[in-house]
CHARMM-style PDB file with segment names, atoms N, HN, CA, C and O in Angstrom:
ATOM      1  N   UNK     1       7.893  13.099 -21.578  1.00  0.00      PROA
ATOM      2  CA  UNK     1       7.470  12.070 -22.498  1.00  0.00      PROA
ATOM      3  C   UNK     1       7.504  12.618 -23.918  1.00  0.00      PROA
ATOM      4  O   UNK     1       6.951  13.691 -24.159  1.00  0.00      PROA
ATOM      5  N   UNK     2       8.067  11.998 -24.770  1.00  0.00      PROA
ATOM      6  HN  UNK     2       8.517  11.127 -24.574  1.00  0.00      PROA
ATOM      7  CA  UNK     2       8.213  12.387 -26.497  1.00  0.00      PROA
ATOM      8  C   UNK     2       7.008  12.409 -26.588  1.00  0.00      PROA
ATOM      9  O   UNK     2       6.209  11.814 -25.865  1.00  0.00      PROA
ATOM     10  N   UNK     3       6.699  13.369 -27.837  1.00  0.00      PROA
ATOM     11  HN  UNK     3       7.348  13.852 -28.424  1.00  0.00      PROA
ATOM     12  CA  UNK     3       5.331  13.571 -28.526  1.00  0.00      PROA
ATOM     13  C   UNK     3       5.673  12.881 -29.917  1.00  0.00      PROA
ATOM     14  O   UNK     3       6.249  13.445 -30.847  1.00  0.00      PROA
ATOM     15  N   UNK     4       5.318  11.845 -29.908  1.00  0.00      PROA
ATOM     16  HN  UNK     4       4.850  11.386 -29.152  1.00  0.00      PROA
ATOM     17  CA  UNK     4       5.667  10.932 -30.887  1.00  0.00      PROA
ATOM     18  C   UNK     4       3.929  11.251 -32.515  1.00  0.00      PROA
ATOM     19  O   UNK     4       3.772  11.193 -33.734  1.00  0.00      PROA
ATOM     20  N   UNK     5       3.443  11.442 -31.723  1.00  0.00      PROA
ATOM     21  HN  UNK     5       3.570  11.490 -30.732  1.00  0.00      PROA
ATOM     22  CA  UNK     5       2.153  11.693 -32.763  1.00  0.00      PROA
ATOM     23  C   UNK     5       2.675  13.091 -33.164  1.00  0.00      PROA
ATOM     24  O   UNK     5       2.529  13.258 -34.375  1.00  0.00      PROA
ATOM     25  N   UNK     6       3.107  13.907 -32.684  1.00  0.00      PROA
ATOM     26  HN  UNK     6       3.225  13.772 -31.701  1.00  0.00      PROA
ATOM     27  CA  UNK     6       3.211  15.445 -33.123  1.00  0.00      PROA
ATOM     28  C   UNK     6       4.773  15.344 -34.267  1.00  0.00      PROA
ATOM     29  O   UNK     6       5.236  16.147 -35.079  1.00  0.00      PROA
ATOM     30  N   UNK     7       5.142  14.188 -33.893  1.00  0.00      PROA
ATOM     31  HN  UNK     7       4.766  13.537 -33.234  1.00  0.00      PROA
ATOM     32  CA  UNK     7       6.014  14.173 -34.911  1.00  0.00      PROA
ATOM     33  C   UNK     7       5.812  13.617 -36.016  1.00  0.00      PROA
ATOM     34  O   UNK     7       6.301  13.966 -37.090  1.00  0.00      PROA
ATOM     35  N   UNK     8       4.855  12.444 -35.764  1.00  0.00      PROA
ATOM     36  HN  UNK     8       4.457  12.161 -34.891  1.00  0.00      PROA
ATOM     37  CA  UNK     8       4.351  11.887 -37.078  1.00  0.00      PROA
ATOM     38  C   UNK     8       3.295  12.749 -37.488  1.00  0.00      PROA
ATOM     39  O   UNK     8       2.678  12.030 -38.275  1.00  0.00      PROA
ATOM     40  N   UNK     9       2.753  13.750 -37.448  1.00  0.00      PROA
ATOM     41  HN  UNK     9       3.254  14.334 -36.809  1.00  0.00      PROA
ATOM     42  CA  UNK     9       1.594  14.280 -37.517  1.00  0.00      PROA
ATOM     43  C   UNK     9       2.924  15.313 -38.876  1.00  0.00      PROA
ATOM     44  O   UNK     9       2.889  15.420 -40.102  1.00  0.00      PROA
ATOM     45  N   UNK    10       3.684  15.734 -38.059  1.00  0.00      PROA
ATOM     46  HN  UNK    10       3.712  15.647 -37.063  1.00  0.00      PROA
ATOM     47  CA  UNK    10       4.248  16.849 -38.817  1.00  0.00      PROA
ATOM     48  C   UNK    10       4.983  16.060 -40.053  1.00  0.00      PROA
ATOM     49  O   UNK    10       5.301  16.739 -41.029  1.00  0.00      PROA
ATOM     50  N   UNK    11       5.215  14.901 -40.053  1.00  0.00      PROA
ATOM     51  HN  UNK    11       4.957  14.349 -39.260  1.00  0.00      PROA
ATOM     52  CA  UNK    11       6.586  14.207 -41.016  1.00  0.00      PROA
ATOM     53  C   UNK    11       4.732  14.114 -41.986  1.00  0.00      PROA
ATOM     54  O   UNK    11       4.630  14.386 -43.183  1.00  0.00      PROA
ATOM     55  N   UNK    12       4.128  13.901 -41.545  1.00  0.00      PROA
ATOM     56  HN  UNK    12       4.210  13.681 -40.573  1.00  0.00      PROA
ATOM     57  CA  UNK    12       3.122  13.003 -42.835  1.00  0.00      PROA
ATOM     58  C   UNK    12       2.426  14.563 -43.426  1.00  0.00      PROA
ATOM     59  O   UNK    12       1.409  14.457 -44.112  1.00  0.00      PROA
ATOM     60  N   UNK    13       2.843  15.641 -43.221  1.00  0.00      PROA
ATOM     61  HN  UNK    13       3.669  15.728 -42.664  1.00  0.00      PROA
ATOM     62  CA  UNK    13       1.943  16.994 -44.338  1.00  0.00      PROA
ATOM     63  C   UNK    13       4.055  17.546 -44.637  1.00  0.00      PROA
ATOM     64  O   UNK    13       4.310  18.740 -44.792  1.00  0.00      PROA
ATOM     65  N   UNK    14       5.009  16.675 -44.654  1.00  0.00      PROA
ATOM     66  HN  UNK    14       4.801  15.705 -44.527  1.00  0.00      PROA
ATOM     67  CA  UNK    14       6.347  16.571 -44.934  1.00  0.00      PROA
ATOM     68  C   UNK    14       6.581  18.233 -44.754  1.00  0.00      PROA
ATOM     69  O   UNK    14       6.701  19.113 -45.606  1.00  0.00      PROA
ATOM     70  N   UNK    15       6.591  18.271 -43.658  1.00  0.00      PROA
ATOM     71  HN  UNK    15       6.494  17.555 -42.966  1.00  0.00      PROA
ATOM     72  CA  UNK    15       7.267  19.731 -42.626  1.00  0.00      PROA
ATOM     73  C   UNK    15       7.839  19.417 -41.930  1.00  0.00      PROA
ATOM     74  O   UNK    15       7.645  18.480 -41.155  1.00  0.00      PROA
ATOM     75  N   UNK    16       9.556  20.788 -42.085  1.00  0.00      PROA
ATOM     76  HN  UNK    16       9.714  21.548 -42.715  1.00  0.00      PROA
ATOM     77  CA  UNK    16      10.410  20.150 -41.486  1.00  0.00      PROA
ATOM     78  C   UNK    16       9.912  20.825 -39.594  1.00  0.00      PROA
ATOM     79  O   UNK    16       8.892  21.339 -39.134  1.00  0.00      PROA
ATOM     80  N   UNK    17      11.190  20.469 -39.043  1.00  0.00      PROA
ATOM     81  HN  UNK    17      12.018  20.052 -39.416  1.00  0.00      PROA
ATOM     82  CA  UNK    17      10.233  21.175 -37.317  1.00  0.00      PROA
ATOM     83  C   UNK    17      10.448  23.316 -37.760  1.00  0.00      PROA
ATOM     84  O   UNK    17       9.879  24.234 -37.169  1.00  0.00      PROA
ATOM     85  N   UNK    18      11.417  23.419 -38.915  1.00  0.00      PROA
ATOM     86  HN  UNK    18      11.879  22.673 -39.395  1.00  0.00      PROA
ATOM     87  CA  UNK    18      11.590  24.724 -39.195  1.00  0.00      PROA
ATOM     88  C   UNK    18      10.370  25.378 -39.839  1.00  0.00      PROA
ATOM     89  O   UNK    18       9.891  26.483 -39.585  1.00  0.00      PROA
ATOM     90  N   UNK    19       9.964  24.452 -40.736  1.00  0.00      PROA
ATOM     91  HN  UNK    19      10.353  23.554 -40.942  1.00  0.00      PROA
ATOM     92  CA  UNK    19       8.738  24.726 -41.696  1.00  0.00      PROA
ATOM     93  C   UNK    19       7.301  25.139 -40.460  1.00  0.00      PROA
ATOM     94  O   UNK    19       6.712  26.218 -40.504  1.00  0.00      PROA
ATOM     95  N   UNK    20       6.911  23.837 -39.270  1.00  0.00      PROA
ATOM     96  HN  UNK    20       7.390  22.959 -39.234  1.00  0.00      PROA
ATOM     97  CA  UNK    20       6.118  24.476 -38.551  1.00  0.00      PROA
ATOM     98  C   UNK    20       6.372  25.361 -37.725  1.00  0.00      PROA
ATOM     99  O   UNK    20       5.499  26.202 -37.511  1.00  0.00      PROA
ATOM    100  N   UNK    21       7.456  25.424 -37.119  1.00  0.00      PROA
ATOM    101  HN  UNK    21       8.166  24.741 -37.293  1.00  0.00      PROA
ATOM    102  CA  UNK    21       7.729  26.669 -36.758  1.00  0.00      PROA
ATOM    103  C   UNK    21       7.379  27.601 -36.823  1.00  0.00      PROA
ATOM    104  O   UNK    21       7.091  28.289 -35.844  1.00  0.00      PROA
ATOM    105  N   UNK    22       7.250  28.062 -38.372  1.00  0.00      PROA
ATOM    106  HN  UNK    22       7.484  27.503 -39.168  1.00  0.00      PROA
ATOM    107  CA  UNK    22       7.421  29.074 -39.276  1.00  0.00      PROA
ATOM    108  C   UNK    22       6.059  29.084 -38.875  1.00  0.00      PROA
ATOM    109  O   UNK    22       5.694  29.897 -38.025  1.00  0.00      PROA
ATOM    110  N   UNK    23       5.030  28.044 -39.534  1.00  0.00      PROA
ATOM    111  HN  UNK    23       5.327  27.384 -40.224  1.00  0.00      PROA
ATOM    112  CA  UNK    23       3.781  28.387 -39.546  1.00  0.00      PROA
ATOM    113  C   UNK    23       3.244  28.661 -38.398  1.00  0.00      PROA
ATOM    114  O   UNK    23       2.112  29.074 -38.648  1.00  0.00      PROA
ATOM    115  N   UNK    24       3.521  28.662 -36.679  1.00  0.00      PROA
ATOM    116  HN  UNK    24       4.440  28.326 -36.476  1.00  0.00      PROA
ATOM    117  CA  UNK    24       2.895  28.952 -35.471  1.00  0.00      PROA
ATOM    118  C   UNK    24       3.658  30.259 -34.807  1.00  0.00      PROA
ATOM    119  O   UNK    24       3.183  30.775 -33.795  1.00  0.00      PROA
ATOM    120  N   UNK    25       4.768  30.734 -35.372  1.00  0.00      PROA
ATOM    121  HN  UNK    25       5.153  30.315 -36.194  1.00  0.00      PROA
ATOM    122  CA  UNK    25       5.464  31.429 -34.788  1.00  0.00      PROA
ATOM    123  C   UNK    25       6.309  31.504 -33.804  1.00  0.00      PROA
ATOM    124  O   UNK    25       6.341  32.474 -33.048  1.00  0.00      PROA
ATOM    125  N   UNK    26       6.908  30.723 -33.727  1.00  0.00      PROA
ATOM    126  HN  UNK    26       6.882  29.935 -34.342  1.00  0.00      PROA
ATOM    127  CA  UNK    26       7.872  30.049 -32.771  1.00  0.00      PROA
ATOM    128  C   UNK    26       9.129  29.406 -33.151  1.00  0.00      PROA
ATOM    129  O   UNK    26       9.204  29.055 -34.329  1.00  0.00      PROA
ATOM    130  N   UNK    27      10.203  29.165 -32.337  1.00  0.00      PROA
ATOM    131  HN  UNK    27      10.142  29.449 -31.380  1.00  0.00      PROA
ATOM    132  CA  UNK    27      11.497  28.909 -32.966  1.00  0.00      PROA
ATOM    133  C   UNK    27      11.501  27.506 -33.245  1.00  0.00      PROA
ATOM    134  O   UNK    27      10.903  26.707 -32.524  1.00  0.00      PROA
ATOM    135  N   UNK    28      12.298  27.093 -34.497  1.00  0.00      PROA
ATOM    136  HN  UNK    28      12.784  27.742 -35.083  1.00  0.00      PROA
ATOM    137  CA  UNK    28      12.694  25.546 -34.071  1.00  0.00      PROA
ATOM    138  C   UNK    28      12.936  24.948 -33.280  1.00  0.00      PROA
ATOM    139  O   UNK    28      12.733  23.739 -33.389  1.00  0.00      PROA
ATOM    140  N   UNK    29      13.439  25.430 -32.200  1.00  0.00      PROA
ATOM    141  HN  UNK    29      13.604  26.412 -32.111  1.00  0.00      PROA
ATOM    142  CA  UNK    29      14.144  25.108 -30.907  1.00  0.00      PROA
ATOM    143  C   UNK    29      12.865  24.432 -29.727  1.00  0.00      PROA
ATOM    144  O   UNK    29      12.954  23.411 -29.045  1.00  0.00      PROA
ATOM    145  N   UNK    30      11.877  25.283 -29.799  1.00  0.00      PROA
ATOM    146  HN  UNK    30      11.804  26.112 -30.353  1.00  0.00      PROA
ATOM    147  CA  UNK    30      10.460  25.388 -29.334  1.00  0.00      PROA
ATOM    148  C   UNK    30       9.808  23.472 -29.717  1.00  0.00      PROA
ATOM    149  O   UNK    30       9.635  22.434 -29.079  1.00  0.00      PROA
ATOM    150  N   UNK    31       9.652  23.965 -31.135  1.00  0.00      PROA
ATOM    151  HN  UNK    31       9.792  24.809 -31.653  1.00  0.00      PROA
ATOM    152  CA  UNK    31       9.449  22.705 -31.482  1.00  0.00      PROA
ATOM    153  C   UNK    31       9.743  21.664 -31.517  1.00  0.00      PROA
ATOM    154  O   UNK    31       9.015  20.672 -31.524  1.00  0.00      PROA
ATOM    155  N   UNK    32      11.381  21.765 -31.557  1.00  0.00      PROA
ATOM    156  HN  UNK    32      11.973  22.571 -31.551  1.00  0.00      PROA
ATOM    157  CA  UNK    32      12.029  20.592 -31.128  1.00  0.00      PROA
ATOM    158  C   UNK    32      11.110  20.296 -29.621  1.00  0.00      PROA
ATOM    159  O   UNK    32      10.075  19.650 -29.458  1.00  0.00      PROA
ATOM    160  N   UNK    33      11.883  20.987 -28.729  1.00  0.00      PROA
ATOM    161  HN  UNK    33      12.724  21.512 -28.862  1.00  0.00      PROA
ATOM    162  CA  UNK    33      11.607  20.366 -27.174  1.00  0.00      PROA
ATOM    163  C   UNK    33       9.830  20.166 -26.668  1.00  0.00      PROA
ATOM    164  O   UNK    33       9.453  19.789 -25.559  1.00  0.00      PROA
ATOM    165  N   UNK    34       9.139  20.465 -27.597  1.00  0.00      PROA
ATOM    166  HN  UNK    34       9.445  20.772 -28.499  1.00  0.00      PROA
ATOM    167  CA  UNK    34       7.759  20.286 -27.528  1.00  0.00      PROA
ATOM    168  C   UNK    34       7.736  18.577 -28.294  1.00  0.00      PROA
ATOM    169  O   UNK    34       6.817  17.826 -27.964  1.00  0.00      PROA
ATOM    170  N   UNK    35       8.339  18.300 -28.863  1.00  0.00      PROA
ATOM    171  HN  UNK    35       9.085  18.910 -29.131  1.00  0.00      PROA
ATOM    172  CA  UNK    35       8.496  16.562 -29.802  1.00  0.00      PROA
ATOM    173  C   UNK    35       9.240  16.034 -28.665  1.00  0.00      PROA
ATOM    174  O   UNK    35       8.637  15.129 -28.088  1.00  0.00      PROA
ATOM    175  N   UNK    36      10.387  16.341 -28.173  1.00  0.00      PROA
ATOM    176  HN  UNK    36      10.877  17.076 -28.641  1.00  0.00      PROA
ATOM    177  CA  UNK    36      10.948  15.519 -27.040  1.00  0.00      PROA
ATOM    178  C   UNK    36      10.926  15.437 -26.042  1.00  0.00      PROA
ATOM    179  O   UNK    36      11.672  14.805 -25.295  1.00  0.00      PROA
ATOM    180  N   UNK    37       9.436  16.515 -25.667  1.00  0.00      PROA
ATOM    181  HN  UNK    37       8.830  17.029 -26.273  1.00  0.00      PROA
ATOM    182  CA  UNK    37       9.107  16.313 -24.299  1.00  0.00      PROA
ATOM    183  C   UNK    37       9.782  17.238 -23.162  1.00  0.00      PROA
ATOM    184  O   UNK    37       9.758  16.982 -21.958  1.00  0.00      PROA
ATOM    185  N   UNK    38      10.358  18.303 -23.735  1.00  0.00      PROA
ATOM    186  HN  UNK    38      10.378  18.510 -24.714  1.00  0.00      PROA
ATOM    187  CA  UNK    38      10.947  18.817 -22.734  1.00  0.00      PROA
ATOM    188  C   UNK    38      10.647  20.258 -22.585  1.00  0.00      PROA
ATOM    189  O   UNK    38      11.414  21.068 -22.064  1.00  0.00      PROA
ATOM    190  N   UNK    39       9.336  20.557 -23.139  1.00  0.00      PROA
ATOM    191  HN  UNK    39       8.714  19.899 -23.562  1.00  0.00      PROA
ATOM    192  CA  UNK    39       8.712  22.141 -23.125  1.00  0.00      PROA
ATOM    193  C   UNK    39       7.263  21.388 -23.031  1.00  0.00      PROA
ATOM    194  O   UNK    39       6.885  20.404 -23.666  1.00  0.00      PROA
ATOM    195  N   UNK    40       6.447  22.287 -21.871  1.00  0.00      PROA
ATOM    196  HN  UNK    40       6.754  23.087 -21.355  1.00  0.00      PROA
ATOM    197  CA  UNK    40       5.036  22.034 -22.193  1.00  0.00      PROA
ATOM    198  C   UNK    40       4.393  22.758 -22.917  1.00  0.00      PROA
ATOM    199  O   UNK    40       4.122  23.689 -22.158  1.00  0.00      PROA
ATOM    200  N   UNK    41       3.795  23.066 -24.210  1.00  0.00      PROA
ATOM    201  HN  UNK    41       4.015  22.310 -24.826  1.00  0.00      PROA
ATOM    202  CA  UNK    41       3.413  24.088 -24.565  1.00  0.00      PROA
ATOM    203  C   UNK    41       1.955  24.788 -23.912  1.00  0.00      PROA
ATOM    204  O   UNK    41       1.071  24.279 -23.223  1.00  0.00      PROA
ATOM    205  N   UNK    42       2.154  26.409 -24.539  1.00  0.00      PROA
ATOM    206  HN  UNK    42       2.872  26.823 -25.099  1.00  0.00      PROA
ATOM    207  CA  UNK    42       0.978  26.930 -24.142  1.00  0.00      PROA
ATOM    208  C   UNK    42      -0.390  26.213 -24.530  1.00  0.00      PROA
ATOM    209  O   UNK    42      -0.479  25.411 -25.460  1.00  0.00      PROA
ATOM    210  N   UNK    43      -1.466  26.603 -23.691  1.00  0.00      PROA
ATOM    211  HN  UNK    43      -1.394  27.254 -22.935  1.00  0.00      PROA
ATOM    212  CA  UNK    43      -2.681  26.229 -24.999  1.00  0.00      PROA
ATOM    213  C   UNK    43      -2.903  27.120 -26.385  1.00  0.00      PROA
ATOM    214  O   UNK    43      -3.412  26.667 -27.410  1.00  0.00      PROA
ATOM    215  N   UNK    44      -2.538  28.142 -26.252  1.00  0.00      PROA
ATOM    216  HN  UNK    44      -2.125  28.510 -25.420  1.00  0.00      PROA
ATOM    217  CA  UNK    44      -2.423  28.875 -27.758  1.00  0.00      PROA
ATOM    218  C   UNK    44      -1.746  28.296 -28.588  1.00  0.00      PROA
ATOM    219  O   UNK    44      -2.003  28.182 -29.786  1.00  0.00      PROA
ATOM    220  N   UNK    45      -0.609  27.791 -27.872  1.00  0.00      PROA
ATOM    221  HN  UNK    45      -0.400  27.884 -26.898  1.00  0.00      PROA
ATOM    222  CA  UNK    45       0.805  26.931 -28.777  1.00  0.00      PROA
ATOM    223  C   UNK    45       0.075  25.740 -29.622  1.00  0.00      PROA
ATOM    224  O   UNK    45       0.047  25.423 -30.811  1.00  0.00      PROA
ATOM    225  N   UNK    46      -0.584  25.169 -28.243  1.00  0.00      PROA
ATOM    226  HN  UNK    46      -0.561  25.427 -27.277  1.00  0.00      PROA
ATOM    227  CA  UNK    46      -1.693  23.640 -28.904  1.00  0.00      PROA
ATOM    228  C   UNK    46      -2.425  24.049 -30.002  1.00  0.00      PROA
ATOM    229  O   UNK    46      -2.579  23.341 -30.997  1.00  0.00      PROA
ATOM    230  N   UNK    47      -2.796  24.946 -29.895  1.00  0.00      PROA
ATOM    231  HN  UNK    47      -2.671  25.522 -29.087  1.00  0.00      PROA
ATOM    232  CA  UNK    47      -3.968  25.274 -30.976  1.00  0.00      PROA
ATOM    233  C   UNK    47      -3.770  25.272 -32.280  1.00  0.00      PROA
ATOM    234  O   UNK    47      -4.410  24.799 -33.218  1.00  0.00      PROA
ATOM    235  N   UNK    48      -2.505  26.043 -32.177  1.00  0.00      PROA
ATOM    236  HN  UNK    48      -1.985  26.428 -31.414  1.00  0.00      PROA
ATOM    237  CA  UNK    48      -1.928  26.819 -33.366  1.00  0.00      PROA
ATOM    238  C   UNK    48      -1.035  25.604 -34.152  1.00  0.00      PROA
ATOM    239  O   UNK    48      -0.927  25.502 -35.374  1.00  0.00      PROA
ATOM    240  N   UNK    49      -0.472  24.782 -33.216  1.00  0.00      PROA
ATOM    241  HN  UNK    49      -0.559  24.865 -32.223  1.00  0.00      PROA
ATOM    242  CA  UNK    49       0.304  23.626 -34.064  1.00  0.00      PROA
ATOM    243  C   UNK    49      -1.011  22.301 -34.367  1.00  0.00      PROA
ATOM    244  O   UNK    49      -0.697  21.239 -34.904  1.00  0.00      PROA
ATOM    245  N   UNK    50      -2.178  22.545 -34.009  1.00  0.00      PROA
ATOM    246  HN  UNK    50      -2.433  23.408 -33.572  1.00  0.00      PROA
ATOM    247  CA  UNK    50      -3.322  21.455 -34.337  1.00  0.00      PROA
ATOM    248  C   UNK    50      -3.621  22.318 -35.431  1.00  0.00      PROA
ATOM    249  O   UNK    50      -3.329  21.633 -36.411  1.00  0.00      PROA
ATOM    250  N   UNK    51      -4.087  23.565 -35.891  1.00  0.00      PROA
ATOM    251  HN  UNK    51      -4.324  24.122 -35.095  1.00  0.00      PROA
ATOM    252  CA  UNK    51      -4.406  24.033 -36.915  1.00  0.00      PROA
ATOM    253  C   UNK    51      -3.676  23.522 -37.869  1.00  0.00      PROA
ATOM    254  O   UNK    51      -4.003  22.719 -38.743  1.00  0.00      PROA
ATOM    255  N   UNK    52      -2.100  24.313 -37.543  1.00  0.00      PROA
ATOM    256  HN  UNK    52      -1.835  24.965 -36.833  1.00  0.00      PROA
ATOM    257  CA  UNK    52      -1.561  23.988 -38.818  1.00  0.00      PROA
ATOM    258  C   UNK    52      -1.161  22.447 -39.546  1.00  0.00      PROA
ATOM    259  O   UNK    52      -0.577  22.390 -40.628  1.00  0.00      PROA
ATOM    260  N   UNK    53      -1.592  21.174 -38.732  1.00  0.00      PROA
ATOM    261  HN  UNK    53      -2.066  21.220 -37.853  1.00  0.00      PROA
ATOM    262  CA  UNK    53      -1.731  19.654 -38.845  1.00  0.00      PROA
ATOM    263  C   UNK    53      -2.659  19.459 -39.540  1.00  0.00      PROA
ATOM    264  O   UNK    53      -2.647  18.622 -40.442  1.00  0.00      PROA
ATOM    265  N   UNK    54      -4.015  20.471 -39.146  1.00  0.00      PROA
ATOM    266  HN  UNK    54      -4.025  21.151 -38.413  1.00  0.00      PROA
ATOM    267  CA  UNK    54      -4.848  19.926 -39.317  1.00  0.00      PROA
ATOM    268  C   UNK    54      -5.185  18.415 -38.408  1.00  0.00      PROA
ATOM    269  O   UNK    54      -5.270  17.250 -38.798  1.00  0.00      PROA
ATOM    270  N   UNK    55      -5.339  19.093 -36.917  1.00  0.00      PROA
ATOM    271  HN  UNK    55      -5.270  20.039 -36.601  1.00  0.00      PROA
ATOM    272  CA  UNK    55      -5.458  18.077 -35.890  1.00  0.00      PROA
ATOM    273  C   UNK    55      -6.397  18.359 -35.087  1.00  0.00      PROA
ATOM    274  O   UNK    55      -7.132  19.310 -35.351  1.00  0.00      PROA
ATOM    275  N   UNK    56      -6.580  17.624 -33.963  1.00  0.00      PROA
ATOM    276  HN  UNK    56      -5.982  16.851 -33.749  1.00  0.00      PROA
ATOM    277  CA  UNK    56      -7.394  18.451 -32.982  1.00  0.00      PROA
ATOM    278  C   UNK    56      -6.577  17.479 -31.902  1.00  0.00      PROA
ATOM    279  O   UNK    56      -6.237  16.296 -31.891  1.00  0.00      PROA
ATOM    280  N   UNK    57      -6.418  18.844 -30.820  1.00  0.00      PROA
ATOM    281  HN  UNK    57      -6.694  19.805 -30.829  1.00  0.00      PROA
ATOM    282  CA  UNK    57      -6.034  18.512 -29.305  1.00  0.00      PROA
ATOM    283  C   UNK    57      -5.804  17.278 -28.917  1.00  0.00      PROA
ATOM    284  O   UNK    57      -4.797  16.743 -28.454  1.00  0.00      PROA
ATOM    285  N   UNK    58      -6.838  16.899 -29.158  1.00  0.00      PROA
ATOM    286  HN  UNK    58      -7.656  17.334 -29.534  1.00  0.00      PROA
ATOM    287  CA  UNK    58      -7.249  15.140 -28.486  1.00  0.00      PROA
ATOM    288  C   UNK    58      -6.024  14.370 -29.475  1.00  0.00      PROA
ATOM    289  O   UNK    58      -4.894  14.142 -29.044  1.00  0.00      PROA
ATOM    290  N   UNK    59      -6.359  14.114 -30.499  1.00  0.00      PROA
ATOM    291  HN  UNK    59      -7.277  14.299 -30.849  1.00  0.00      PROA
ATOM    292  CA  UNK    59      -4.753  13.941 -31.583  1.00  0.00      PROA
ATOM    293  C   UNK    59      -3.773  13.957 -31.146  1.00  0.00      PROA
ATOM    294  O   UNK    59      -3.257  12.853 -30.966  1.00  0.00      PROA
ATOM    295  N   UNK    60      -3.011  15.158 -30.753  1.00  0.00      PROA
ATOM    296  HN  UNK    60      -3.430  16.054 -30.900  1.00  0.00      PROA
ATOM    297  CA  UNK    60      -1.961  15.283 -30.491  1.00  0.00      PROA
ATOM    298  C   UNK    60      -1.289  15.483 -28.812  1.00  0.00      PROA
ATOM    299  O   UNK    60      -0.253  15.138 -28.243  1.00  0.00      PROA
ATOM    300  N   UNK    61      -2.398  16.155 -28.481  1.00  0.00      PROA
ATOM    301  HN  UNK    61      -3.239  16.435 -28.943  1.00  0.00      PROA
ATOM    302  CA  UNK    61      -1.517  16.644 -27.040  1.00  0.00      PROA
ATOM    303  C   UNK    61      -2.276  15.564 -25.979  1.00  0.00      PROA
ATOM    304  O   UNK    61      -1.732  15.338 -24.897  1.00  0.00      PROA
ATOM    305  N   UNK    62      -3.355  15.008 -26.277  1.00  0.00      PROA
ATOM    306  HN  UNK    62      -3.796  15.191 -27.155  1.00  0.00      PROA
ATOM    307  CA  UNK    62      -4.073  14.074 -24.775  1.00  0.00      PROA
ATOM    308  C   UNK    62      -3.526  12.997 -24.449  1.00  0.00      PROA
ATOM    309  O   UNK    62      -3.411  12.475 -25.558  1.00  0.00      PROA
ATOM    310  N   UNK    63      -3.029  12.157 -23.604  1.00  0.00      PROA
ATOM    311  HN  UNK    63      -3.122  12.580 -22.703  1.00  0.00      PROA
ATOM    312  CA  UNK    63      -2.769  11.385 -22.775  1.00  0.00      PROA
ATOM    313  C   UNK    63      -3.187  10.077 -23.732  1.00  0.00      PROA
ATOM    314  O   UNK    63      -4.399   9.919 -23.880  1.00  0.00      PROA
ATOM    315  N   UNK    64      -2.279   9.107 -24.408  1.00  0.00      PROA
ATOM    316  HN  UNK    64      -1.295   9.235 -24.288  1.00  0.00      PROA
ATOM    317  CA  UNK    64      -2.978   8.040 -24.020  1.00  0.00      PROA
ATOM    318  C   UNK    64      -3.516   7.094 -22.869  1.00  0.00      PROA
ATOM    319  O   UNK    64      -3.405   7.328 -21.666  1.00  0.00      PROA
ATOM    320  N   UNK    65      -4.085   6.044 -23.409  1.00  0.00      PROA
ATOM    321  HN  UNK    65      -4.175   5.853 -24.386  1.00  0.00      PROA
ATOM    322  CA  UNK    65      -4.478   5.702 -22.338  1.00  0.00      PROA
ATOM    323  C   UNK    65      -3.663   3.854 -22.451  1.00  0.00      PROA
ATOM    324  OT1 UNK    65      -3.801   3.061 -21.520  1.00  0.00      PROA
TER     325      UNK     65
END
């Protein structure tokens, strides 16, 4: 399932997927397939890309309903 909030989360502080990258330590590549659904990330991963949003968990990675 696309992470459609993690993408709008990242387009609205205007970072590219290279820019957060940069800031969690991880490749673009990472980030890409974490937006399209095709990497689950770690929970460290969660953390570190809610920090740098300025998000929390529930935001970005929980289930709607």
């Amino acid at each position: 399932m696309k992470n459609l909030r993690l993408k709008a989360a990242r387009a609205s502080k205007d970072l590219s997927q290279q820019g957060l990258a940069d800031l969690v330590g991880v490749s673009r590549q990472t980030i890409l397939a974490v937006e399209k659904g095709d990497y689950n990330p770690t929970v460290k991963l969660c953390i570190a890309i809610c920090q740098a949003l300025d998000k929390t968990l529930d935001d970005l990675f929980w289930p709607e309903e």
